[in-house]
C-alpha positions in Angstrom: -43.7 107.3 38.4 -46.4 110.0 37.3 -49.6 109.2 39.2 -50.3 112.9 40.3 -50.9 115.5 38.0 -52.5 118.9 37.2 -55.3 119.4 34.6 -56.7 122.6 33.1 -60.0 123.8 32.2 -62.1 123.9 28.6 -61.4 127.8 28.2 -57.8 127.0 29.3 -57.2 124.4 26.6 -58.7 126.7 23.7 -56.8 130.0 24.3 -53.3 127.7 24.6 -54.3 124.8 21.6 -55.2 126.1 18.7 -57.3 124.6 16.4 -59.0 121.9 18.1 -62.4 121.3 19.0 -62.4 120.6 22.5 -64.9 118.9 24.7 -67.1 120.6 27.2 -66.9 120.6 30.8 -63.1 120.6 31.7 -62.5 122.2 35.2 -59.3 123.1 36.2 -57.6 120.2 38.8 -54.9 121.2 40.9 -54.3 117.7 42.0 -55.8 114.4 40.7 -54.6 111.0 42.0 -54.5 108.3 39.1 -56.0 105.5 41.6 -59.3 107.5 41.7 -59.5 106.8 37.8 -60.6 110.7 36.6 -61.8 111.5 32.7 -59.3 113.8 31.8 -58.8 115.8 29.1 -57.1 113.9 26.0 -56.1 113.9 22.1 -56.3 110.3 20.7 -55.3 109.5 17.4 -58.5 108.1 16.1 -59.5 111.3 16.3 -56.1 114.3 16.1 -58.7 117.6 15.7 -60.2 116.9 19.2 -60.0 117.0 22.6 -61.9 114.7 24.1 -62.1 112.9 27.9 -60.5 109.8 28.6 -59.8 107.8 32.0 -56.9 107.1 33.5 -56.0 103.3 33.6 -55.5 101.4 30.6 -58.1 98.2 31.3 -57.2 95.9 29.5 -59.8 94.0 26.8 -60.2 90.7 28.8 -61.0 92.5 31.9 -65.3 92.3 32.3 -66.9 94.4 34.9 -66.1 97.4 36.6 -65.8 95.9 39.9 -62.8 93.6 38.0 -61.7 96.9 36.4 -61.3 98.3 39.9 -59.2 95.7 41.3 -57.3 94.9 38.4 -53.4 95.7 38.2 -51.7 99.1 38.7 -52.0 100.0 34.5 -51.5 104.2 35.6 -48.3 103.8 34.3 -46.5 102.1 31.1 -42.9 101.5 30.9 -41.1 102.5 27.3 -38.7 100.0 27.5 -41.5 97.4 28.2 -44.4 98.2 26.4 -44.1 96.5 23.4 -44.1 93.3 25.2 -46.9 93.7 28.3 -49.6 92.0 26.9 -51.5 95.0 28.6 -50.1 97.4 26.1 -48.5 95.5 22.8 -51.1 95.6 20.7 -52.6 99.3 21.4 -49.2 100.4 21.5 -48.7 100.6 17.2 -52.3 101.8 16.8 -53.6 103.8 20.0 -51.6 106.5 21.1 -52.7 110.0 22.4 -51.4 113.1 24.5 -52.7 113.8 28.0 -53.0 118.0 28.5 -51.3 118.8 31.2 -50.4 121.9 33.6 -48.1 120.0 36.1 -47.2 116.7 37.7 -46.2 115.5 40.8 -42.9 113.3 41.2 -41.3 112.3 45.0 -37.9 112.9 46.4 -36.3 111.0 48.9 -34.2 113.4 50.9 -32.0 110.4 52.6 -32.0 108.8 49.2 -34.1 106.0 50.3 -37.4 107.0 51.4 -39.4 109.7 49.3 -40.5 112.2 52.1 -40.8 114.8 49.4 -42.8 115.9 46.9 -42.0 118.3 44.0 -44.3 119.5 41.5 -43.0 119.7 37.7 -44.3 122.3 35.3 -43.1 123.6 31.3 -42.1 127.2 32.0 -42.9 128.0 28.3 -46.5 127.2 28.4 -49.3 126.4 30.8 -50.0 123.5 29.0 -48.4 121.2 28.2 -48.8 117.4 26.8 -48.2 113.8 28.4 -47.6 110.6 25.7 -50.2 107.9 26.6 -51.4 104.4 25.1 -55.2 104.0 25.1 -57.4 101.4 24.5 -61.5 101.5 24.4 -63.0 99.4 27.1 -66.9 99.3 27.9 -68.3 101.9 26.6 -65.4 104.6 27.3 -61.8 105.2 26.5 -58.6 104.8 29.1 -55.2 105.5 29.0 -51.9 104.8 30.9 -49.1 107.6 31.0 -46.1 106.5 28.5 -42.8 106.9 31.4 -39.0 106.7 30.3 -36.3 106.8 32.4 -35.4 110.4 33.9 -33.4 112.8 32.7 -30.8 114.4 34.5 -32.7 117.3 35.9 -35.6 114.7 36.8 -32.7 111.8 38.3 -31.9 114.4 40.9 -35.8 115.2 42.3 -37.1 111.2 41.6 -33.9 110.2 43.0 -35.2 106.6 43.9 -37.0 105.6 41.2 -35.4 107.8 38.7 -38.1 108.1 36.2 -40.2 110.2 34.3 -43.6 110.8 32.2 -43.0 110.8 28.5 -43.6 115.0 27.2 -43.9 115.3 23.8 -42.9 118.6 22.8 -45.3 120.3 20.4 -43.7 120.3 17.4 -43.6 116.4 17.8 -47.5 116.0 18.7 -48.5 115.0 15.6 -45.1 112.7 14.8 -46.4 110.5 18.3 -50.2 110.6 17.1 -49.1 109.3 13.5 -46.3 107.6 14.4 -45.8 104.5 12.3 -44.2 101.6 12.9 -41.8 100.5 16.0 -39.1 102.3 15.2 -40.8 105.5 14.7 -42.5 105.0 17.9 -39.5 104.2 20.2 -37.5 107.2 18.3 -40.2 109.0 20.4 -40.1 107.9 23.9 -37.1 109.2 24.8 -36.3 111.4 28.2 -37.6 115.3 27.8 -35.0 117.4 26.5 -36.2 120.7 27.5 -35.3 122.7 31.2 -38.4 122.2 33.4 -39.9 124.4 36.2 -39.9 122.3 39.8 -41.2 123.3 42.8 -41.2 121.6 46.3 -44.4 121.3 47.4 -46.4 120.7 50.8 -49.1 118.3 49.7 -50.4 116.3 47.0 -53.4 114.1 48.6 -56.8 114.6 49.2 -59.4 112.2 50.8 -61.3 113.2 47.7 -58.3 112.3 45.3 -58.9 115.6 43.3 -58.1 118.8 44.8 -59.1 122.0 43.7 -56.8 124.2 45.5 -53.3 125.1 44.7 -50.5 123.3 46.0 -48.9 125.3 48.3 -45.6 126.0 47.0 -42.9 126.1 49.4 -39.2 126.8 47.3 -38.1 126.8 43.5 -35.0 124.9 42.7 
């Protein structure tokens, strides 16, 4: 599952996306947890000109207070195959969709084929950036979002060897077929495994006390 990832900076995201307007005040993350709920930097389809922040973890309409919002079920993550019937997810699904800018992400590998003891971290080696699928919904007085998986593909199977998934990337000639997707169909045509060759690394560390870590990862091989 995708609950580590790397995030670029404002500057970043206009030299490499053309055409938007894009929020101030992106800094460039080399790691963020998703369990320390960051804003990150997002395109939702309300609104398909800008880039805008948005936090990670869907919460869910019924859900009241923050202190509720904090303890609430692990929403980081939505399942393809599923999310047209969670009742976290159903009804944003058709209507609130969005891409999640990206420079990398973080997926485990279990060396015995059991226990994930490794970490590898996944970039696009066509472009720095590159874009996440994610379901949002408007909670309080700010937006959140979960990251859209599917299972892996065969390059990904081999690194997330246990759980054998992977974050939906939409390529981006399809970001604005998943923004304006409509209907079902059209939707699930989209969350399919990435098609593309991506750029792994094995990677000392992902974790910070801090949850967001502004140093490289240290890169130890290329496979």
């Amino acid at each position: 599952m995708c609950y580590h990832a790397s995030t670029p900076k404002t500057e970043l995201l206009r030299d490499i996306i053309k055409g938007m307007t894009v929020q101030n005040g992106f800094k460039t993350i080399y790691h963020v947890s998703g369990f320390t709920r960051p804003f990150l930097p997002v395109t939702l389809n309300n609104d398909i000109d800008s880039i805008v922040s948005a936090r990670w973890k869907l919460i869910p309409s019924w859900i009241k207070s923050e202190e509720a919002a904090e303890k609430s079920g692990n929403t980081l993550n939505a399942r393809s195959e599923e999310i047209f019937e969670r009742s976290s997810y159903k009804n944003a699904i058709t209507r609130q969709r969005g891409l999640l800018y990206v420079q990398g992400f973080f997926e485990p590998h279990a060396t015995d084929g059991k226990n994930n003891d490794e970490t590898y971290y996944i970039q696009d080696p066509t472009s720095p950036i590159f874009t996440l699928g994610v379901v949002w919904s408007r909670w309080q007085n700010y937006n959140t979002f979960s990251i859209i998986t599917t299972p892996a593909n065969t390059q990904m199977e081999e690194i997330h060897n246990v759980g054998k998934r992977m974050p939906l990337i939409i390529p981006e000639i399809k970001r604005h077929n998943w923004l304006l997707a409509d209907g079902r169909d059209e939707i699930e045509s989209l969350m399919v495994p990435y098609e593309g060759q991506l750029q792994t690394h094995r990677t000392f560390r992902v974790t910070s006390a801090r949850g967001i870590d502004t140093n490289i990862p240290s890169i130890q091989d290329v496979v």
